[in-house]
C-alpha positions in Angstrom: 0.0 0.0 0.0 1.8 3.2 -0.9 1.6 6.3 1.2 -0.8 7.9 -0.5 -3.5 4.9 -0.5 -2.6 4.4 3.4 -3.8 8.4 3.9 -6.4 7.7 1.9 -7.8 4.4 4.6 -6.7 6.3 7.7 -9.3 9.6 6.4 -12.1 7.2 5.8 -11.4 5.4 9.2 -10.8 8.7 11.0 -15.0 9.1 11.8 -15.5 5.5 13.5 -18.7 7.4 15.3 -20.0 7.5 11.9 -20.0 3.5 11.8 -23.3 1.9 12.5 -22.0 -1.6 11.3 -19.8 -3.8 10.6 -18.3 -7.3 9.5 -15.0 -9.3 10.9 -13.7 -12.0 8.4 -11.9 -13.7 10.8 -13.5 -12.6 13.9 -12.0 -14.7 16.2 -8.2 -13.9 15.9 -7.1 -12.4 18.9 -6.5 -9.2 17.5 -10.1 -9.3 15.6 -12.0 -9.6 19.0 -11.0 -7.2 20.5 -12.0 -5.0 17.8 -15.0 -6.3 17.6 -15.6 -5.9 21.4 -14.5 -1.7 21.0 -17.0 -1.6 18.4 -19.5 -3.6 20.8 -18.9 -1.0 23.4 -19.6 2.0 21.3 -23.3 0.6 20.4 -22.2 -0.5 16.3 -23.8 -4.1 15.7 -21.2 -6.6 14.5 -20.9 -9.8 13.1 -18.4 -11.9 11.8 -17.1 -15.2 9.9 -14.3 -17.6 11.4 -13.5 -21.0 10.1 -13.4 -22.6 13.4 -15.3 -22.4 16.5 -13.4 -21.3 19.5 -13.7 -20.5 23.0 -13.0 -17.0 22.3 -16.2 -17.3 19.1 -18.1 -18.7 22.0 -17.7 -15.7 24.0 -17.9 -13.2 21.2 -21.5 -15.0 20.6 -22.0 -14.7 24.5 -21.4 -10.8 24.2 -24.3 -11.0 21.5 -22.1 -11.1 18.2 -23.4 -13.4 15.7 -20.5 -15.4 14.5 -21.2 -18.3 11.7 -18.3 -20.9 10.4 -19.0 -21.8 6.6 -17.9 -19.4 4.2 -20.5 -18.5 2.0 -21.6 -15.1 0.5 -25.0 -16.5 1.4 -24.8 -16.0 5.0 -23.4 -12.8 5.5 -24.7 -9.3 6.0 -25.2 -7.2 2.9 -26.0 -3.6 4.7 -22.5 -3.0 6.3 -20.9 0.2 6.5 -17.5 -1.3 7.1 -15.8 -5.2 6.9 -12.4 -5.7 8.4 -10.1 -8.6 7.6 -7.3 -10.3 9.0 -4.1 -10.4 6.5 -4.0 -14.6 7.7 -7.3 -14.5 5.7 -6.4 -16.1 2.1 -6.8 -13.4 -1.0 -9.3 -15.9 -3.0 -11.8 -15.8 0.7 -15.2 -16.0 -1.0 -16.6 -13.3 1.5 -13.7 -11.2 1.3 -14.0 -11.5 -2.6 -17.7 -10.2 -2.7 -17.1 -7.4 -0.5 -14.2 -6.3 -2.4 -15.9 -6.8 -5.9 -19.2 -4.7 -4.4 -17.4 -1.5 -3.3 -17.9 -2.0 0.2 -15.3 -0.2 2.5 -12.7 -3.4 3.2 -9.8 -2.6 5.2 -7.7 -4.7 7.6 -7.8 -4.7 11.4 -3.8 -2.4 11.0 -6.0 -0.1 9.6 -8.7 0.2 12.1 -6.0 0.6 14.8 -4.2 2.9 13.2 -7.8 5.3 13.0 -8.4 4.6 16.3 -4.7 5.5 17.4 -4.7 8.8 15.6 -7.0 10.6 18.3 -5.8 8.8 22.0 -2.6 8.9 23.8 -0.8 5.6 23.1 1.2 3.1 24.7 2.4 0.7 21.7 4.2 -2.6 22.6 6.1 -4.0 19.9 8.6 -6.8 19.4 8.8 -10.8 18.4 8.4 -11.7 21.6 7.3 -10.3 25.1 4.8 -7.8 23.4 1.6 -9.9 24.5 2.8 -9.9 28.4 3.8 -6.5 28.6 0.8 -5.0 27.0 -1.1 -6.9 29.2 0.9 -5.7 32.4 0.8 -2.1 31.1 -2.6 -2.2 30.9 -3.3 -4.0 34.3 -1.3 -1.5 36.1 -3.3 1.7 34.1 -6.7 0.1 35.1 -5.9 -1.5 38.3 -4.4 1.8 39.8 -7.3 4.3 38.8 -5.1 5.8 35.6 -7.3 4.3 33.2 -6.8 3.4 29.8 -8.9 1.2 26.7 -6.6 -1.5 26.1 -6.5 -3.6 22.6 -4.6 -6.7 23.1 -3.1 -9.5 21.5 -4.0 -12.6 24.8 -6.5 -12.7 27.5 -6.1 -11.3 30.5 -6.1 -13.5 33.0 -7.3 -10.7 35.9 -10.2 -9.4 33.6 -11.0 -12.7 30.8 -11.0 -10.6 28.1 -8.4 -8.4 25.9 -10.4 -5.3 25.4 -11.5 -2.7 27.4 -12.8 0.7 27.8 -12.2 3.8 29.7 -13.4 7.3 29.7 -9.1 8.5 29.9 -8.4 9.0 26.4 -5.1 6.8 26.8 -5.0 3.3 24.7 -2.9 0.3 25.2 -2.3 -1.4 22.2 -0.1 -4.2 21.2 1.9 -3.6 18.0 1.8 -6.2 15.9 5.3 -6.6 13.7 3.7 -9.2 11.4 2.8 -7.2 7.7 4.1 -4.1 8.7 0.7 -3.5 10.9 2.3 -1.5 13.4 3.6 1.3 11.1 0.2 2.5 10.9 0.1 3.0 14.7 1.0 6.8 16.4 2.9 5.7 19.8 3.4 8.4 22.3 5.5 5.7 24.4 6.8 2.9 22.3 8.0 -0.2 23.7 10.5 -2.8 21.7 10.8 -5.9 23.5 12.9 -8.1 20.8 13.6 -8.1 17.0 14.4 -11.9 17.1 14.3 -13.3 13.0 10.5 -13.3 12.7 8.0 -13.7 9.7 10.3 -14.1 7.3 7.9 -15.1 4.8 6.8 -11.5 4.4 10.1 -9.7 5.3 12.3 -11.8 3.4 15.6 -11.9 5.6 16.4 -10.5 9.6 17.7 -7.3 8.2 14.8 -6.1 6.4 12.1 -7.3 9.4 14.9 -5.1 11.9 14.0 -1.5 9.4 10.4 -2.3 10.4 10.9 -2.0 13.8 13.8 1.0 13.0 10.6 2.5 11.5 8.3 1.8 14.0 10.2 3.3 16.6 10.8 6.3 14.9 7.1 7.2 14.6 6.9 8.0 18.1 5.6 11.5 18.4 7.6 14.5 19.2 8.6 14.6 22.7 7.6 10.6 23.6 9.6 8.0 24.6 11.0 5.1 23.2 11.7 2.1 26.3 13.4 -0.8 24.0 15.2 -4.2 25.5 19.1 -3.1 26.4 21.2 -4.3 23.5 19.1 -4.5 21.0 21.6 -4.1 17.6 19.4 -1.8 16.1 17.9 0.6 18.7 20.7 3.3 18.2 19.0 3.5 14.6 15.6 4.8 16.0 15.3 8.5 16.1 13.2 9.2 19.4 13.5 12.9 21.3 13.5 10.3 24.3 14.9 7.0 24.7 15.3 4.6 28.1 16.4 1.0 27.8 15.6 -1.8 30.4 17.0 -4.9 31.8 17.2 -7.8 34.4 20.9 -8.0 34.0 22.8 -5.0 33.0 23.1 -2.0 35.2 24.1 0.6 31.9 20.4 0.1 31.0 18.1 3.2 32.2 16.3 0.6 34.0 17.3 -3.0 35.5 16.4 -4.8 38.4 18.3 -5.5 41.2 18.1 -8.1 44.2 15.8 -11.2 42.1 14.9 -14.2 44.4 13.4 -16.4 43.2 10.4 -17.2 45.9 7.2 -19.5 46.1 7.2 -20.3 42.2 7.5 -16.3 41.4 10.1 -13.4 42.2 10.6 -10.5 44.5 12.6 -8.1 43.5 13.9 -4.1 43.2 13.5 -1.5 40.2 16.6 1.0 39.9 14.9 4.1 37.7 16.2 7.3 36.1 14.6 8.9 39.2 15.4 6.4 41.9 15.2 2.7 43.3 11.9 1.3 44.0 12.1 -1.5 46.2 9.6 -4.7 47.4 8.4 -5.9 44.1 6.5 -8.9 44.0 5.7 -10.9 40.8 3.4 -14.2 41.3 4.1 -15.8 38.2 7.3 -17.9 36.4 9.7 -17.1 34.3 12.8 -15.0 34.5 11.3 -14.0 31.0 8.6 -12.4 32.5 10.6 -10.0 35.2 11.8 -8.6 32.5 8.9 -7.7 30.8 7.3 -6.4 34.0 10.3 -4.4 34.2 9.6 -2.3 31.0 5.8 -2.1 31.9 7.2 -0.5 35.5 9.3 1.8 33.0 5.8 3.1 31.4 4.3 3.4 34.9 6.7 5.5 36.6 7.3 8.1 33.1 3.5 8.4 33.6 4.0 9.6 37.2 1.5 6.9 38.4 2.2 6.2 42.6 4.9 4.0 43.2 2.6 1.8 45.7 -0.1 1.6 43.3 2.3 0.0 40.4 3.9 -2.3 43.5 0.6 -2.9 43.8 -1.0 -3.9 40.6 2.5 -5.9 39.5 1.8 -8.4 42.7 -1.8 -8.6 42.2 -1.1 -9.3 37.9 -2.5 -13.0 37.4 -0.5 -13.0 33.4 -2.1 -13.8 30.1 -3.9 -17.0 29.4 -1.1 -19.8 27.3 1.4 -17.0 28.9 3.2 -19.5 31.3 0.1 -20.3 32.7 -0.1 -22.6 35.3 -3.1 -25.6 34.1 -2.9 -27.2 37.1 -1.0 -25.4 40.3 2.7 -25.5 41.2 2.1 -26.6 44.8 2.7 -30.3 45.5 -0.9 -32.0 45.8 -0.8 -35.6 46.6 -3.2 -38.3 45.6 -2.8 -42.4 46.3 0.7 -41.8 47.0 1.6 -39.7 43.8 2.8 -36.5 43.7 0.6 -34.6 41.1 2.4 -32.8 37.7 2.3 -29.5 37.3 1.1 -28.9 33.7 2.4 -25.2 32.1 0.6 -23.9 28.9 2.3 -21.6 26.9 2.0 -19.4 23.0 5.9 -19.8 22.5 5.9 -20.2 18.7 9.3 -19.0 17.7 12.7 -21.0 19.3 13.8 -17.7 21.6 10.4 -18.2 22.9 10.7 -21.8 23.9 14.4 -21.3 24.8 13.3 -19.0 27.5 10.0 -20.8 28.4 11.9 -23.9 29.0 15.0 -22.4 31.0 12.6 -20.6 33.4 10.7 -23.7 33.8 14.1 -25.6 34.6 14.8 -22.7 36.8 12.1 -22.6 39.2 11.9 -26.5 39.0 15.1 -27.5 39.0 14.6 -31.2 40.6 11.9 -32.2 38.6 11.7 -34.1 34.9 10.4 -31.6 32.3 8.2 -32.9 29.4 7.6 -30.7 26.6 4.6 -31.1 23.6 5.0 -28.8 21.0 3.3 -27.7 17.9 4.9 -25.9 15.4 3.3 -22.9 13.8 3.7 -22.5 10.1 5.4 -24.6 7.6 7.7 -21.6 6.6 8.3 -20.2 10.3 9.4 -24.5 10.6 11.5 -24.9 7.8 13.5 -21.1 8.8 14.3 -22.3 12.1 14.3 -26.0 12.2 18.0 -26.3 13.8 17.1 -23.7 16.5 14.1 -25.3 17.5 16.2 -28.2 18.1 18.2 -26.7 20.3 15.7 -24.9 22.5 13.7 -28.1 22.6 16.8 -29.7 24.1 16.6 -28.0 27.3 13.9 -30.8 28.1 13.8 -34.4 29.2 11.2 -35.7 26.9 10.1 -34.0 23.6 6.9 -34.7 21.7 6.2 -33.2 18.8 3.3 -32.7 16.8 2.6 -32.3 13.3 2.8 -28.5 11.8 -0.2 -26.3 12.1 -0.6 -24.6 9.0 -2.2 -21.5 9.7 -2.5 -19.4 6.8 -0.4 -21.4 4.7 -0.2 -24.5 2.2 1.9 -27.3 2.8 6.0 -27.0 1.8 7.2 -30.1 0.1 10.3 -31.7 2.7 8.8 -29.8 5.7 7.4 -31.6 8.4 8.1 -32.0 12.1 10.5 -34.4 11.3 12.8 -31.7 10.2 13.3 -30.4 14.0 13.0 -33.5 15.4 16.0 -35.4 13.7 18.4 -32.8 15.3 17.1 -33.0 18.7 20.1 -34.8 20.9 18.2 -36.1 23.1 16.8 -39.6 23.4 13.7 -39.3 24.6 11.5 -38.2 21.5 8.6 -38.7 19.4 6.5 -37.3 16.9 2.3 -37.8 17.5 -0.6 -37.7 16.3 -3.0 -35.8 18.7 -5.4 -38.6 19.5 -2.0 -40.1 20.1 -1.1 -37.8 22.6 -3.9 -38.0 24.7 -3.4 -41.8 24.6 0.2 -41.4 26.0 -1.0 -39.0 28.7 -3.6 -41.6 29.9 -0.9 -44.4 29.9 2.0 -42.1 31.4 -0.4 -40.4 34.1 0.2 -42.9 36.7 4.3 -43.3 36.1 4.9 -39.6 37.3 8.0 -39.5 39.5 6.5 -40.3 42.9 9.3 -38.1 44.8 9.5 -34.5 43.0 6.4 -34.9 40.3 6.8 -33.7 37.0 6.5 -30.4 34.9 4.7 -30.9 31.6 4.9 -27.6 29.2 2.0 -27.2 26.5 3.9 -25.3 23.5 2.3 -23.5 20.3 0.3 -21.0 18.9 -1.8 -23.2 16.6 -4.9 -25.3 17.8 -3.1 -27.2 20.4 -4.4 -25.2 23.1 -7.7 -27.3 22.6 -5.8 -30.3 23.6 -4.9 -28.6 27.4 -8.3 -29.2 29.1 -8.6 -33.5 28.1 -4.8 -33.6 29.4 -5.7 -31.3 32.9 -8.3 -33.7 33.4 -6.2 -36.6 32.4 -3.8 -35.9 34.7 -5.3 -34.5 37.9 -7.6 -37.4 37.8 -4.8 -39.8 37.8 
């Protein structure tokens, strides 16, 4: 879309209030719903099409959005002012063909951020991992100490079940999403970069080009904001920003680092050293070392927005994290039951190999005694056959590996690329690739071998469909 064309959207979009209706191809993305939930709460009626029904469709139909599953012109509404798409909808979509071909206004979901962006004070969080957490944590801290804010974002809050919400305060938190260039079209007042990890190389083309993105995205912070990125990123010294802090759980010649982590009771206390000061007595009831960090840059955007120091101690220790976001399935604490000590199961959305490198060494971290199972789902046959060997390698942190076959997502299949590819170069023994119906037949069988002394930890990986497998192998395993 050239400049001129983009202009041309974000003019059309600029009067939402003049909206009465409108259509979601692809409701039920993460990113769709909460959309359709804004337009919800300002009184537009909304429908929408997704090819599978969800949880999250359920609720949509709950919240009184019709939502239908075949795709057929037939069924959808023809009196629309607006229809928004997802870009992980396919070109030849029959729907999204009709609409197009019939001169309706059709723009994707980038673009309906970016209107809504151009008239609030804004708090993007951008990066290939880490966004989902700390865009959640922002927002948490904004609502849950009287700030305020409407929050777009790209998980469920665990505190709230939901990832939208509105607020009179004319302040939105929105999470940036890299993936086509969507969060160019976004005006940040604070801007937060959390990683530029290889990414979506199937529409970037190589690590370079996908790194100017987020050069770019940076640099659209308005004059006089504030750019918080992840110390040492390579490319942040390329982002022009009147302001700029950098954070960090290690490095004390970031702006902002912590200081004093223990780790305590399967989460962390710990102290925030700031431009202006040290802020001591944090307390942050969830794993991962991963996860400090990112509350770390969401303290960052709390105290540059002056909010009370208590309040943000506060709303970090009462933060309950982002459903598949190192969520614990079944609890930490040791529960017995005839003389077996019960697993704890961990679902998570790690999709890309940093991801699972860091989801799996905090999980060895805070449970260093016990045997670590990991079932992952890869995401994409391209985002598979770009980082096959560094999979591998983060899946090796584990005892036992099982894979399952690719989830294809928007794509077609890719001749030679299967799970195979990462599993042959896993070093350890103790792997397997299954079937899902497979799976849930080892779980039954290998329920009642957990360890009896220390249990087990059992890590649910992916961002595909797997996450529909977690509540057959909760109830597998606590009923063991």
């Amino acid at each position: 879309m050239s400049n001129n064309q983009h202009q041309a959207t974000a003019t059309a979009l600029s009067s939402l209030k003049d909206i009465h209706s409108v259509y979601f191809i692809g409701i039920g993305g993460i990113g769709m719903s909460a959309l359709a939930r804004y337009f919800i709460a300002k009184g537009v009626m909304v429908s929408g099409y997704d090819k599978t029904e969800t949880e999250l469709t359920k609720k949509l139909v709950e919240e009184g959005i019709p939502v239908h599953y075949t795709e057929d012109v037939n069924n959808i509404p023809k009196d629309v002012d607006l229809v928004v798409y997802t870009p992980a909808v396919p070109k030849q979509h029959a729907e999204l063909v009709y609409y197009q071909e019939n001169n309706y206004k059709v723009v994707k979901r980038s673009d309906v951020l970016g209107a809504i962006s151009a008239d609030t004070f804004n708090i993007c969080v951008a990066g290939t991992h880490g966004k989902t957490t700390v865009s959640t944590m922002v927002a948490h801290i904004l609502r849950d100490s009287g700030y305020g804010c409407n929050a777009f974002l790209g998980g469920i809050s665990t505190n709230y079940n939901t990832n939208f919400w509105s607020d009179p305060n004319n302040v939105s938190v929105i999470e940036a999403d890299e993936y086509d260039r969507s969060f160019l079209k976004l005006s940040p007042d604070v801007a937060i970069i959390t990683a530029m990890d290889a990414d979506h190389l199937d529409i970037y083309g190589d690590e370079a080009t996908m790194q100017q993105a987020f050069v770019e995205f940076g640099s659209k912070v308005k004059p006089g904001g504030l750019l918080i990125s992840k110390f040492g990123l390579t490319k942040a010294k390329d982002i022009k920003a009147d302001n700029k802090w950098t954070y960090s759980t290690t490095n004390d010649a970031a702006s902002v680092y912590t200081l004093d982590i223990k780790i305590q009771e399967g989460g962390y206390d710990f102290n925030v050293q700031l431009p202006g000061g040290m802020i001591s007595g944090f307390r942050l009831n969830m794993g991962g070392m991963h996860n400090v960090e990112n509350a770390v840059a969401a303290i960052a955007v709390a105290y540059k927005l002056e909010i009370d120091e208590e309040k943000i101690k506060a709303a970090i220790a009462s933060f309950r994290g982002v459903k598949r976001r190192f969520e614990y399935v079944l609890p930490w604490e040791p529960k017995e039951k005839g003389g077996y000590v019960y697993p704890i199961l961990i679902d998570d959305y790690a999709h890309h190999p940093e991801e699972l490198r860091a989801l799996l060494r905090s999980t060895r971290n805070l449970f260093p005694q016990r045997k670590i199972t990991v079932i992952f789902q890869p995401h994409l046959f391209s985002r598979t056959k770009d980082f096959a060997n560094e999979f591998s390698s983060s899946l090796d942190i584990a005892d036992r590996i099982i894979l399952l076959p690719i989830y294809p997502a928007r794509e077609l299949p890719m001749e030679g690329v299967t799970s195979e590819i990462i599993l042959k170069n896993i070093q350890g023994e103790d792997k397997q690739l299954l079937s899902k119906e497979e799976l849930l037949d080892w779980a039954r069988r290998y329920a009642n071998e957990i360890d009896k002394e220390f249990g087990e930890v059992i890590v649910v990986a992916g961002a595909g469909d797997i996450d529909q497998l977690v509540a057959p192998l909760k109830q597998i395993f606590a009923n063991a």
